[in-house]
C-alpha positions, 0 to 999 in steps of 0.5 A: 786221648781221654778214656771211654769213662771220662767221655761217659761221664762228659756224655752223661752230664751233658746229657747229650745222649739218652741213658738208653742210647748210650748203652746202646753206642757203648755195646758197640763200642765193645763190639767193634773195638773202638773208642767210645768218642769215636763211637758215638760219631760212628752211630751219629749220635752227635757230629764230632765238632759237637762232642768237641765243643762238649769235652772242651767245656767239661775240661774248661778249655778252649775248643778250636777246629784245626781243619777250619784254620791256616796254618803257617808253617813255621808255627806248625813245625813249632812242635816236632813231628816225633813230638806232635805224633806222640802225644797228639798234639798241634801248634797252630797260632802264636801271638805276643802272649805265647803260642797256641796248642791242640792236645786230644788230652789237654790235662797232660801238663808235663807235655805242655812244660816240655814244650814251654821249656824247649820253646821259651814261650808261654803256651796256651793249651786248647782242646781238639779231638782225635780226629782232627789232629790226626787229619792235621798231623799229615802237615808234617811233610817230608821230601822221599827223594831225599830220604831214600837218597840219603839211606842209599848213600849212608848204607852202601857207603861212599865207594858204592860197593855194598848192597842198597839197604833195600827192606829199610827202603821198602819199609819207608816208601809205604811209611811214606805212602801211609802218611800221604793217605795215598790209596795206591803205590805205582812202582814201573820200570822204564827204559833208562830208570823206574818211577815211584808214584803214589794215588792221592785223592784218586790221582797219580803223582810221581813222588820218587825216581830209583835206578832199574836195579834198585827197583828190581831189588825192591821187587824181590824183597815185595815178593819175599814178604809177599810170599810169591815166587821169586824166580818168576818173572813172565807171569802175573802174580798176586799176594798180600804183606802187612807192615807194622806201623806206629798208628796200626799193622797196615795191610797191603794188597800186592799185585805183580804184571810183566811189562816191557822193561821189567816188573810193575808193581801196585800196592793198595793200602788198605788202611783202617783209616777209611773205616772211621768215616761215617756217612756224614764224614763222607759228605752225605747232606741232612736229608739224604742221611735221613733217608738213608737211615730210615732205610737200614733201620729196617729188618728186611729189604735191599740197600744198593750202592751204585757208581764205577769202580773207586766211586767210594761204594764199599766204604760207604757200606762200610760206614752203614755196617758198622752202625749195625754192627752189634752182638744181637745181629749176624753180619755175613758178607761174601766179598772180592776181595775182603778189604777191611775186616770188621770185627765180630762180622763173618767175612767170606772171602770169593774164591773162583779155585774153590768154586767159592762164587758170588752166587754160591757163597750167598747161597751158604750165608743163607743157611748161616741165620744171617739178618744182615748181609753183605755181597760185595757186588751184583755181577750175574743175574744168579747173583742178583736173583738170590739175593733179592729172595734173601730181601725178600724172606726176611734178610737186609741185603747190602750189594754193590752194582756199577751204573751210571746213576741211581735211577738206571740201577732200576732197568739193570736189575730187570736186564738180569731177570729179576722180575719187576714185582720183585725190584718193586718189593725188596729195594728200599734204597738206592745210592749213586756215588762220586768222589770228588777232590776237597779244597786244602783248607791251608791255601783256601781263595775266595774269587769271584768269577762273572755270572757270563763267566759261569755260563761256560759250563753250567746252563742259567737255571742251574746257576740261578738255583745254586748261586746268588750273583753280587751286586749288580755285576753279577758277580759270584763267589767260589773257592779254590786252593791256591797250592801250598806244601800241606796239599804237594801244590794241587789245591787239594787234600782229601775227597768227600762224596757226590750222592744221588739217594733214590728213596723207592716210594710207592710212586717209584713201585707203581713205575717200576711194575709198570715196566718205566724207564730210568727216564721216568724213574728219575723224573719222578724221584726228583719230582719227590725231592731226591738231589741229583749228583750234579745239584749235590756237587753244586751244591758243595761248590757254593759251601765252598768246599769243592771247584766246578772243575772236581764236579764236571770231572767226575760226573762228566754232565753233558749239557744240550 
């Protein structure tokens, strides 16, 4: 990867970015620990497919985006796995000239002599960024029944008398969890064996079957690195492990219940991965993004994030903070529980024991000379009171609630006995989110599906706003992911968000005084140009990087 001075000196020749801003990026840069490529996307100074194309021509080499290519298996594994993760680098076109291949640093040519000597080819050497290799390196696919199998029988021996090497089976279940970007790891006894299963883009999928005894092994052994009671079986348990990685020391969240047959265990992966999103990253349109960034360039107000629990709320607050995040400000936040630290931000962790509340915790912020804080949710009108004094006096609050949409958030605050004046004076924003599945880019199809067709699920005016039917069949185009082995065969690999973004204008204010319903609120931000969830996902759709199917899914639209 090239250094933060080789991206300054690209930056500022290319004068992509004035001197002041870039000193700006650069004290968060330092600030947050990051890299300053990385920062400058982060602070959306430019997008990362744009700095690509300016690094490449600084290096005069060719610039390719591995995420909008196919690419053939056979060519990918060109370059081995071990290879590839060292030294950042992608094979991903060959031809009669040679192959072709990514490097975050293509000036390393002994890297490129190694592969031109192993391979016996001439290789061609492009140029693209961190973090579209890092996306392309979960490529590398490997089969777990198989692994865990093989260390099960090499370690306890063709007799099967000694012990399953159980920590090195541990270690490589979440290794494996980690390269699949899976959010969670199921482990659940059954009746005759136990079933390992792992949530990738918000869905279950079984990856592994152990015997029970195995899996109550791995229990012990999650226990003992967890710190938990290991003589306690009958009762829930709840603990934290960090397992050091090649890329970082992955933080893992541990939670222990009784069933039936035994012990489950879910392990949430709380990776630093999702902290290098940026709200565009996520999906966020031009518009909405504007808006959104007038919003925090504030010194005061609130900025809430809305939708049910796994919705993306806390990562999009995240990408929002991290922005903010420099040595002038004083970020506070009070969160249940403090998922990723964020450095140089002071971070309370809720603690009910203690009487360490919501409500009491913001209460302590308060007297810490906070500017911006974060609480983690709006769950009681306490809550909610005292944080929309802390807007009010000065302070730029960020909070989460659950409701439905962003209009609805209006009314729930009210419910909790916040007056209407004061939602009117301190809410500068308001964030409706949903996650949705996004196509695999390896097995992407263009079909054609009949405008009749459509009609099934959308009523003819949304499908007049969004799509331009072909020819006189009217016929129109969508996407799908046909299923290959990048994507485990679902048509899918990764998620990006729905957003609803409720900018509170002064029509909005006059609205919510006047005591209106989410009804109207809607009616008049959509009269003011908001995009619904619905017309984004639609939207989304049309580009091709998401199914009708994601969409009715996740914001299960009802239509009269």
């Amino acid at each position: 990867m090239l250094s933060d001075e080789q991206i300054k000196a690209i930056v500022t020749n290319a004068k992509l970015v004035a001197p002041e801003q870039l000193a700006d990026v650069e004290s968060y840069s330092r600030t947050a620990g990051h890299s300053l490529q990385d920062s400058l996307v982060e602070k959306e100074m430019t997008t990362d497919e744009a700095l690509g194309k300016f690094i490449a021509d600084s290096l005069k080499v060719p610039f390719v985006v591995l995420s909008k290519l196919q690419i053939p298996q056979d060519i990918f594994t060109l370059v081995p796995q071990r290879v590839a993760r060292k030294y950042k680098m992608i094979a991903f076109q060959r031809s009669d000239k040679g192959i072709s291949i990514a490097l975050v640093d293509p000036t390393k040519l002994d890297e490129v002599a190694m592969i031109e000597r192993k391979t016996g080819q001439k290789v061609a050497v492009y140029y693209a960024t961190p973090r579209d290799i890092e996306n392309e390196l979960r490529l590398y696919k490997r089969d777990i029944q198989r692994t865990i199998d093989v260390l099960i029988k090499e370690d306890m021996g063709g007799d099967g008398l000694n012990d399953p090497p159980v920590a090195k089976i541990v270690d490589t279940l979440i290794e494996f969890a980690y390269e699949d970007r899976a959010s969670d790891i199921h482990m659940e006894p059954q009746e005759k064996d136990a079933i390992v299963r792992f949530r990738i883009d918000g869905v279950l999928q079984d990856v592994l079957s152990i015997t029970n005894y195995l899996h109550d092994r791995m229990v012990t052994r999650i226990k003992v690195l967890s710190s938990l009671r290991t003589d306690e079986h009958l009762s829930a348990q709840d603990g934290k492990l960090q397992i050091p990685l090649a890329d970082e020391d992955l933080d893992v969240r541990v939670s222990i219940v009784p069933v039936v047959t035994g012990e489950k265990i879910v392990m949430r992966l709380l990776s630093s991965r999702s902290r290098q999103y940026s709200l565009a990253d996520l999906g966020m349109n031009e518009k909405d993004l504007a808006k959104v960034t007038n919003a925090y360039g504030h010194s005061f107000g609130m900025i809430l994030s809305t939708g049910p629990t796994g919705s993306g709320k806390t990562t999009s607050i995240y990408a929002m903070l991290k922005t903010l995040n420099e040595r002038e400000r004083n970020i506070t936040t009070i969160e249940d529980p403090v998922e990723y630290r964020i450095k140089g931000a002071n971070q309370i962790q809720v603690n009910v024991k203690t009487n360490l509340t919501f409500a009491n915790g913001l209460r302590s912020i308060l007297r810490q000379d906070p500017n911006i804080i974060f609480v983690g949710e709006i769950r009681d009108g306490e809550t909610a009171g005292i944080a929309v004094n802390a807007a009010l006096t000065g302070h730029l609050v960020f909070s989460t609630l659950h409701t439905n949409d962003a209009a609805t958030t209006i009314p729930r605050l009210i419910d909790m006995k916040v007056e209407p004046f004061l939602v009117a004076s301190t809410v500068n924003i308001i964030i409706a989110q949903r996650l949705v599945r996004r196509i695999c880019n390896m097995c992407r199809l263009s079909t054609t599906i009949t405008e009749d067709e459509l009609l099934k699920y959308l009523p003819t005016n949304v499908i007049a706003k969004h799509y331009i039917p072909i020819g006189e069949k009217k016929e129109i185009r969508i996407y799908h992911g046909k299923g290959c082995k990048s994507c485990n065969f679902t048509g899918y690999t990764g998620r990006l968000g729905l957003f609803e973004v409720l900018e509170v204008t002064k029509p909005i204010r006059e609205l919510i005084i006047a005591h209106a319903g989410a009804d109207a609120i809607a009616d008049m931000a959509i009269k003011e140009g908001m995009t619904t969830m619905l017309d984004d996902g639609l939207q989304k759709v049309a580009q091709g990087v998401t199914t009708i199917e994601e969409i009715l899914r996740v914001t299960k639209t009802e239509f009269v």
